[in-house]
C-alpha atoms as one frame of an Amber mdcrd trajectory, in Angstrom:
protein
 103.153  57.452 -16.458 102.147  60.593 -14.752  98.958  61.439 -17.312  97.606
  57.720 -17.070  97.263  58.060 -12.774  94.659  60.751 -12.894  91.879  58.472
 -16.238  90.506  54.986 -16.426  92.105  51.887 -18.547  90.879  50.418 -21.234
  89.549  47.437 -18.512  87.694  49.529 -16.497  86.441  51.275 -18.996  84.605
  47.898 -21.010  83.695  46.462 -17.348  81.952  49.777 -16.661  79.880  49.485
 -20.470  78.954  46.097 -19.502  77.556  47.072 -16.494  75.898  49.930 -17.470
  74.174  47.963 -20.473  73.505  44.828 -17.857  71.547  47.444 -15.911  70.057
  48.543 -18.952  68.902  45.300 -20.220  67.364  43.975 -15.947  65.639  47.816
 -16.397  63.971  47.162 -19.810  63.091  43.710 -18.375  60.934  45.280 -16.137
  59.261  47.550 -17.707  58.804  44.865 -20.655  57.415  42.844 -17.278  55.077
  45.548 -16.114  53.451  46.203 -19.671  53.093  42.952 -20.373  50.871  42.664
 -16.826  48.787  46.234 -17.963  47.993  43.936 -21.064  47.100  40.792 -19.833
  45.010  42.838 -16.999  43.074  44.729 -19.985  42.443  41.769 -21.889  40.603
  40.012 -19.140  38.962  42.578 -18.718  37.679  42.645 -21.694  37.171  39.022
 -22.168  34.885  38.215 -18.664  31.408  38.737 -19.435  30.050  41.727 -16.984
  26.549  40.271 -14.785  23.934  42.830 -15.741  21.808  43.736 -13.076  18.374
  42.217 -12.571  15.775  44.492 -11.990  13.762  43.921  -8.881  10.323  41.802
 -10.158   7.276  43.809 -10.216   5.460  40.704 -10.178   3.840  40.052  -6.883
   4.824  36.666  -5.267   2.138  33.935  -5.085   2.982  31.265  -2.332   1.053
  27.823  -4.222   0.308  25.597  -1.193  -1.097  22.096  -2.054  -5.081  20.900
  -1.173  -5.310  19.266   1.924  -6.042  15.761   1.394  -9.225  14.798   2.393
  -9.288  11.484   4.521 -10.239   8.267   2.595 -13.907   6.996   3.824 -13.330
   4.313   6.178 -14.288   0.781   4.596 -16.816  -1.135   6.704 -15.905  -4.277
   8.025 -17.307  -6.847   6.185 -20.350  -8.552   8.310 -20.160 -11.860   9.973
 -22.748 -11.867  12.086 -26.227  -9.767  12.449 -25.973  -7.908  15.809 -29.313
  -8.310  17.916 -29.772  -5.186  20.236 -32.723  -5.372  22.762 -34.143  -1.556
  23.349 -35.085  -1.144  26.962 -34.708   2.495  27.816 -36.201   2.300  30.932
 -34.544   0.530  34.341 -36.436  -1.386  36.935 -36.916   1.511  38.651 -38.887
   3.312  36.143 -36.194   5.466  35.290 -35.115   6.537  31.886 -31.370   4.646
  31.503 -28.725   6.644  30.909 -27.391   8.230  27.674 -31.180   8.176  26.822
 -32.213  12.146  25.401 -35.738  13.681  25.728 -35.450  15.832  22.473 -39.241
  16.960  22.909 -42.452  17.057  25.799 -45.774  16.777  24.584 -49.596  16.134
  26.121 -50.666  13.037  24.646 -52.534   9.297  25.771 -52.184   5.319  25.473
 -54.907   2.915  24.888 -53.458   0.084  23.630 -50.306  -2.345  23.504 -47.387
  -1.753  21.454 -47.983  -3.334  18.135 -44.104  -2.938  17.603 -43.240  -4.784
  20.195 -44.717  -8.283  21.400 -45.072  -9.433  24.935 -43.683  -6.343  26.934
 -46.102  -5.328  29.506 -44.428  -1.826  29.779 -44.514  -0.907  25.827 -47.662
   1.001  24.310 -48.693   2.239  21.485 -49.678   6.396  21.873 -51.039   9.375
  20.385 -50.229  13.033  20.215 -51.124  15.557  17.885 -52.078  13.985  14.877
 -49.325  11.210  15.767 -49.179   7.608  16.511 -45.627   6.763  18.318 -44.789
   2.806  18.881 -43.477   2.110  20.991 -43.587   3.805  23.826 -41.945   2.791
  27.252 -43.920   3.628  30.582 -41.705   5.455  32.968 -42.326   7.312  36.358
 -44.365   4.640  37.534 -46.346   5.078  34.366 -47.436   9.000  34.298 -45.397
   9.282  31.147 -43.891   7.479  28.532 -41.143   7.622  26.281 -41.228   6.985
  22.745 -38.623   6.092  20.306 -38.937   6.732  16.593 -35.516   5.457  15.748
 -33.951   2.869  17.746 -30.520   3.554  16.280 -30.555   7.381  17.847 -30.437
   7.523  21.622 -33.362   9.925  21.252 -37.183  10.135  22.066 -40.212  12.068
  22.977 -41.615  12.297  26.634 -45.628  12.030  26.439 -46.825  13.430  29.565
 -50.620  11.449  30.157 -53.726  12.521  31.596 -54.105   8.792  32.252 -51.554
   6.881  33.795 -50.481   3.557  32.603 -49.450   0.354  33.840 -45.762  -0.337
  35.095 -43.978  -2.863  36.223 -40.427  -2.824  36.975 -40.017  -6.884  37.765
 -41.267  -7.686  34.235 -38.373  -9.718  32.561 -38.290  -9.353  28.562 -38.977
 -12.841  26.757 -36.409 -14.130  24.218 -36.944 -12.545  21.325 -37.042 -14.642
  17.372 -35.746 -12.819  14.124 -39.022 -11.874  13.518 -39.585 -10.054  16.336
 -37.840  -7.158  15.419 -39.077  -4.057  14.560 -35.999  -2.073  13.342 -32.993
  -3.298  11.033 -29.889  -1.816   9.830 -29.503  -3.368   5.958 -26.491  -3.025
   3.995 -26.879  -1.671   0.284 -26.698  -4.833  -1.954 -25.140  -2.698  -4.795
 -22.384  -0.532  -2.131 -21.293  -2.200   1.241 -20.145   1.566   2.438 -23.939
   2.547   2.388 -26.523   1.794   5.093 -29.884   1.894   5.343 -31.939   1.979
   8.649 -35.690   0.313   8.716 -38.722   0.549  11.054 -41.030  -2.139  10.681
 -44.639  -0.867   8.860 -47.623  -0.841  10.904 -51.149  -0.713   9.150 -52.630
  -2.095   5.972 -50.306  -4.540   4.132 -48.684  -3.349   0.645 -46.957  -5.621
  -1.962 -44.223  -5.025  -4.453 -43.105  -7.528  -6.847 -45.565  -9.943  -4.795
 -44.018  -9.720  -1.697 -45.524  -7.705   1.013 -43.546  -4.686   2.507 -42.324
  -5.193   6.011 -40.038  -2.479   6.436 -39.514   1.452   5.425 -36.371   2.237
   5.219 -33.812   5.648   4.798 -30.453   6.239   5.371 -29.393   7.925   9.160
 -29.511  11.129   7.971 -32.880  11.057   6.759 -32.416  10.922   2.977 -33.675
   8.503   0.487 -36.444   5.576   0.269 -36.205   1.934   0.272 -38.404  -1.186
   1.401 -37.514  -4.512   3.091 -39.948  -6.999   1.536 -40.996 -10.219   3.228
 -39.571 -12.184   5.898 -36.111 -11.960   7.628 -33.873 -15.231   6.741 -31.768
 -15.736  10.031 -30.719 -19.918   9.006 -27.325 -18.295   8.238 -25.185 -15.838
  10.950 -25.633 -12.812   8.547 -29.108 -12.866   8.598 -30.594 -11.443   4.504
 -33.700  -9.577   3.482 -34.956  -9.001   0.182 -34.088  -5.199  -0.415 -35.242
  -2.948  -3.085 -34.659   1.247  -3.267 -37.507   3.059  -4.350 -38.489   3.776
  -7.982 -35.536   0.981  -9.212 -36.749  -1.909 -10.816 -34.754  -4.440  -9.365
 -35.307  -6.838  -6.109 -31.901  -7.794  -4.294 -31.175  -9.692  -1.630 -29.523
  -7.890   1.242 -27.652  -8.242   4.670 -28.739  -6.820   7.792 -26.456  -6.141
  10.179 -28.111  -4.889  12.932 -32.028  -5.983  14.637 -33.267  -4.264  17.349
 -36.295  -5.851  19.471
């Protein structure tokens, strides 16, 4: 009894094995744990595709910005009446109206009546240079005058005289007829967006096609030739005009939208 107070029993000795191999087995777990993380952590690593870096562009960067868009031409409204515009430039006073431009000053004289214009006392027809202007419109009690080539401009040359000229600021203009006027603004048979602008022709009569030529005509700007052939036809609100562009071999009938007197 003695020898057996001082060792283990049998008991304690199998509960300390188990122990001892429980710890075993919880340590083993762990590292088992741990190696199993190392492996899963090196297989994803070599599994996920590595980015390669992109090397910075030696290509210089073009910025592409679109064309401006150019606005569409305006469409002209389609004509219902010819416009009738009386040109009086100069007031009862004998003063050029304004808005009116003197674009040039030049020496020059008057003998006769406008042949442009009918029945106004104050219109003439002038020289200068080589010249003739009509009409002309006397103004500073008739020292000078003031011609207009185109009566769709605002524009005109002064003609200082050596002779003065008649003026009279009570004279009322007459009512004019169609074929009174000496300037018209035709619309292109062929293209409603094009114009062209006419001054009646003075001098010895031509003929195209067997109608006489009335009116020369060009566009605003000065470009191109045309004729207005024969007489105005004003029984209708859009008064017509037969129309042909120079050099073409056809004769059309055209508008006019605009007649100045």
């Amino acid at each position: 009894m003695a020898g057996d107070q001082g060792g283990s029993g049998p008991r304690e000795k199998l509960s300390r094995g188990w122990k001892a191999f429980w710890a075993f087995l919880v340590g083993a777990a762990g590292v088992v744990g741990a190696v199993v993380g190392v492996l899963a952590y090196v297989h994803q690593l070599n599994t996920t595709p590595v980015a390669e870096a992109t090397p910075p562009s030696t290509t210089p960067t073009v910025e592409v910005s679109s064309p401006p868009l150019e606005p569409p031409s305006p469409t002209p409204e389609p004509i219902v009446r010819t416009a009738e515009r009386q040109v009086n430039p100069v007031d009862y006073n004998g003063n050029l109206r304004p808005g009116y431009q003197i674009t040039e000053t030049v020496d020059g004289g008057c003998a006769l009546p406008s042949s442009a214009i009918y029945e106004n006392e104050n219109a003439y027809r002038c020289f200068f240079d080589s010249w003739v202007a009509d009409p002309c419109f006397a103004f500073e009690d008739g020292k000078a005058v003031y011609c207009i080539p185109e009566p769709w401009k605002p524009e005109g040359v002064r003609l200082n005289l050596a002779e003065q000229v008649a003026f009279n600021g009570s004279f009322q203009l007459p009512r004019r007829e169609p074929s009174d006027a000496w300037a018209i603004e035709i619309v292109d048979p062929s293209d409603p967006g094009v114009r062209w602008f006419c001054r009646l022709r003075l001098g010895a009569a031509e003929e195209i096609g067997g109608h006489g030529i009335a009116f020369g005509c060009g566009h605003a700007d000065g470009t191109g030739s045309a004729y207005a052939l024969g007489s105005l036809e004003s029984d209708e609100p859009v008064w017509r005009i037969l129309f042909q562009e120079k050099d073409a071999t056809e004769i059309a009938k055209a508008d006019v939208a605009t007649a100045w007197y």
